[in-house]
N, C-alpha and C positions, 0 to 999 in steps of 0.2 A: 603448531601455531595457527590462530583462527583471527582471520581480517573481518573486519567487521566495516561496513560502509555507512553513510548518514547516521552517526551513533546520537547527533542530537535532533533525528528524524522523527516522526511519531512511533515508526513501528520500529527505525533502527535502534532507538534508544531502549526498547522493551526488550530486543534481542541481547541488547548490551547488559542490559540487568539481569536478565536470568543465565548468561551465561559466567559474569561476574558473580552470582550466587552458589554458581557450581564448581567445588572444590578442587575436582580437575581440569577445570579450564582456568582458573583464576590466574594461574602464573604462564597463560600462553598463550596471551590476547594483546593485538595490535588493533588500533581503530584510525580511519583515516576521516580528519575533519578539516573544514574551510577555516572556522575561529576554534581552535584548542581551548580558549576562555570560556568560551561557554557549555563545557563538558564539566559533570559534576565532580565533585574534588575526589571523589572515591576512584573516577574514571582515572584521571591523572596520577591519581597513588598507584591504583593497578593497574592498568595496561599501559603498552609504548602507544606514543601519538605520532601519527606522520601526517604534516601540514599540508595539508591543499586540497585538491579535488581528484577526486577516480578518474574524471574525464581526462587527466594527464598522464597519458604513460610514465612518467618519471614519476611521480608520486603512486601513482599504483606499483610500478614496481617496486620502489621504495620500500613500500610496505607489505607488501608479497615475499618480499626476501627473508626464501627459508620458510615457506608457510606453506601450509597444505589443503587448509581449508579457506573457506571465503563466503560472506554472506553480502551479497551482491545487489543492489536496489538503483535504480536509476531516479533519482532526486524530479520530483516536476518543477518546471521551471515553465513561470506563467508569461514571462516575457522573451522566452523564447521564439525566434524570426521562425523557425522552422520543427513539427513536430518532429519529425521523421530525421532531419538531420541531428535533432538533439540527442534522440535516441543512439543512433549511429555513431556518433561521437564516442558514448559512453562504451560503445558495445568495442570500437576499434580501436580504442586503451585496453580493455581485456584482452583482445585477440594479440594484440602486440605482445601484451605480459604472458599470457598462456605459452604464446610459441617458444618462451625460452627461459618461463622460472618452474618452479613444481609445482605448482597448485593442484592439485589433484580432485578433489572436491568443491563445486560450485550450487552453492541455496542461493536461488534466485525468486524475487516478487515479483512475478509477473498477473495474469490477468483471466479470468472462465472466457470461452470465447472459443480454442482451438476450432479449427475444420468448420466452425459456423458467423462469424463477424467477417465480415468483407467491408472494405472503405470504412474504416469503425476510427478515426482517429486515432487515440492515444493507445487504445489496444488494439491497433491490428500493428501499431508502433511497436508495442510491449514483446506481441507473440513473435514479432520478424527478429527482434533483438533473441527471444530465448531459440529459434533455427540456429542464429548466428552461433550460440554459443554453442549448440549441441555440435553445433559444425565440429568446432574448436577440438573435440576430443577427449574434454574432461567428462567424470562423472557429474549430472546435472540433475538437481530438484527445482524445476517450475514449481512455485507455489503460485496457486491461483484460485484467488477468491473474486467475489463478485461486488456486488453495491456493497462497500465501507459503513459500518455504521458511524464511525466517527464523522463524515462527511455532514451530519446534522449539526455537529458541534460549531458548524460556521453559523449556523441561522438561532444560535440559542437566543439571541437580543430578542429576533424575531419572534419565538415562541414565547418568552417572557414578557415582547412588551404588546405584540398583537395577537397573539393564541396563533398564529403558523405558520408551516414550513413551504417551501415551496421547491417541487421536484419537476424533472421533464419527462416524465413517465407515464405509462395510462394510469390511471386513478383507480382501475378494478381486474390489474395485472398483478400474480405473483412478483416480488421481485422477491430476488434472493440477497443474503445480507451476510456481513462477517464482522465479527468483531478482531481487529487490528490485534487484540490478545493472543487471539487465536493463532492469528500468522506468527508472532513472534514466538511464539510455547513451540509449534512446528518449525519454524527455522532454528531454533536453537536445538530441539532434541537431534535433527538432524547434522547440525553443525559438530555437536559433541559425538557423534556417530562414524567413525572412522573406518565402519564396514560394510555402507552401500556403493555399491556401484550402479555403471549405468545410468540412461537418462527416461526422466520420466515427469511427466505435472502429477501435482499432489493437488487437487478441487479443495476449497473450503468454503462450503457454502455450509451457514449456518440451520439450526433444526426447524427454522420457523417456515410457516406457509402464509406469511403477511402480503396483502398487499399494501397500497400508500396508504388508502382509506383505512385499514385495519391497522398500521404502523401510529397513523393520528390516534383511533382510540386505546392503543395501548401508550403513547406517549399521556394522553388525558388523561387514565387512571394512576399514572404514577406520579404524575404531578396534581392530579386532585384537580382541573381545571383544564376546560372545554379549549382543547388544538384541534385546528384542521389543516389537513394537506389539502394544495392550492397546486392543480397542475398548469405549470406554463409548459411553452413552446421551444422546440429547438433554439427560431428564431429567437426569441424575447431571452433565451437562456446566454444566447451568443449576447445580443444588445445590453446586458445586465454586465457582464464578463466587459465589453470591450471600456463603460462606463469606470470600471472599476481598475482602469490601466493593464488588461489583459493584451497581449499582443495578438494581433489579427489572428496570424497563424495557432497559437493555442487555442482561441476562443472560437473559430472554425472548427478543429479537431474535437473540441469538446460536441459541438453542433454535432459532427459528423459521426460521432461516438453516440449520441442520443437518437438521433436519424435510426443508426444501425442495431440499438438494443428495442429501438419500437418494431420495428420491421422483420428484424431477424428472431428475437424474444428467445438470444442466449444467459438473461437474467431472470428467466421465468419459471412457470410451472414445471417446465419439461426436465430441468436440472436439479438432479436428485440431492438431496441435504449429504453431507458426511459428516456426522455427529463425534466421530472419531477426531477429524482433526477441524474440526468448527464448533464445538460444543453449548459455546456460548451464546444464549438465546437474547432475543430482542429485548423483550420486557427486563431481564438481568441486567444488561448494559445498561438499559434507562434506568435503570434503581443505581449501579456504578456508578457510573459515567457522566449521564446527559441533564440527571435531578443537580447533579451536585451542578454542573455547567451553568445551567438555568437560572438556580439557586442562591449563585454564587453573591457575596455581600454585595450590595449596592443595587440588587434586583428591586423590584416592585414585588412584595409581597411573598 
């Protein structure tokens, strides 16, 4: 049996589908969701649903019961009072479950970063959560990718109705990038995998050597029309977040997560591509992905 977390998440719901497409997992899939309604009717036909949130031990064991694998994600939560206690939360519902169901196997999304992000926010949150679990004694895959590509899809208004995006980055820095596919094709091969042990991070940095400025002229080519990346600041990136009913505490960790990838540059050049499980290149996703986003009826042209 394979628990599946946030199945109507961006990357949960990707795990959910290719693991529902794979003939031996079809009949031994559990997913734990906050609204059951909003999972698609194929999800409801085929797997069991158990209602509520991972952060509950009784709902995680719930749905642990009799399982052995687990695809594990900690939901962000923008209104959350505290980074570090949110995380903790989510991590001290596992630790409860582990100590006394089988789970034996745990895929987890965590974050690039090990042994080099210090004070980093939400991932130095991520990587204390994946310690905790390694604590725990099960076998463990960290999956860890770096800059989301999906995370542009919040500014598509912006590229369609002003030509740009706007990041907290240096402007003529590598950053490394993943497409959300990627992780879920890797969390499920693994989930269906019932004969690794041990604990270990799986890197998914994708094959590209873009910086922002080279992300903008590859977004311009595939939409046929002049975007530029526009870098802001920590500051102004927290100010924008707190406008937007971000809670102090998130919108700090975000700061403090930007702070720590300028300075420390665990999203850069230095961090080797692994085309094995990030395959998926920049320019690909913008033809996938980001055109049709942009694109989408109702657009300007």
């Amino acid at each position: 049996m394979i628990v599946v977390t946030t199945p109507t998440g961006q990357i949960g719901r990707q795990v959910l589908d290719r693991l529902l497409d794979a003939p031996d997992a079809a009949a031994g899939i559990r997913v734990i969701a906050r609204e059951p309604a909003r999972l698609p009717a194929r999800v409801r036909e085929k797997a069991e649903v158990v209602q509520g949130s991972h952060a509950d031990p009784a709902v995680l064991g719930k749905a642990c019961a009799g399982a052995d694998r687990l695809f594990w994600l900690v939901p962000p939560t923008p209104s959350a009072d505290s980074v570090e206690g949110h995380f903790h939360t989510f991590t001290e519902s596992l630790r409860e479950v582990t100590s006394r169901q089988g789970v034996e196997r745990v895929v987890g999304v965590s974050t690039l970063g090990r042994s080099v992000a210090k004070n980093a926010g939400q991932i130095s949150a991520s990587l204390a959560m994946d310690e905790a679990i390694a604590a725990m004694g099960v076998h463990y895959r960290a999956l860890c990718p770096p800059f989301l590509m999906e995370n542009l899809l919040g500014q598509a208004e912006s590229i369609r109705t002003g030509g740009v995006f706007f990041l907290a980055v240096e402007p003529d820095r590598v950053l490394r990038t993943c497409a959300t596919r990627d992780i879920a094709a890797t969390a499920a091969r693994l989930l269906l995998d019932g004969s690794w042990t041990g604990q270990d991070d799986v890197p998914l940095a994708g094959p590209d050597d873009l910086t922002p400025e080279g992300m903008a002229r590859v977004v311009s080519e595939v939409l046929d029309r002049e975007v530029r990346f526009q870098a802001v600041s920590s500051a102004q990136q927290k100010e924008t977040l707190l406008r937007r009913g971000v809670s102090e505490a998130w919108a700090q960790g975000l700061a403090d997560m930007t702070d720590a990838l300028r300075d420390q540059g665990f999203y850069g050049a230095d961090q080797p591509t692994t085309p094995d499980t990030a395959p998926t290149g920049f320019r690909q996703w913008c033809e996938d992905v980001l055109r049709p986003a942009v694109m989408a009826p109702g657009s300007q042209g």
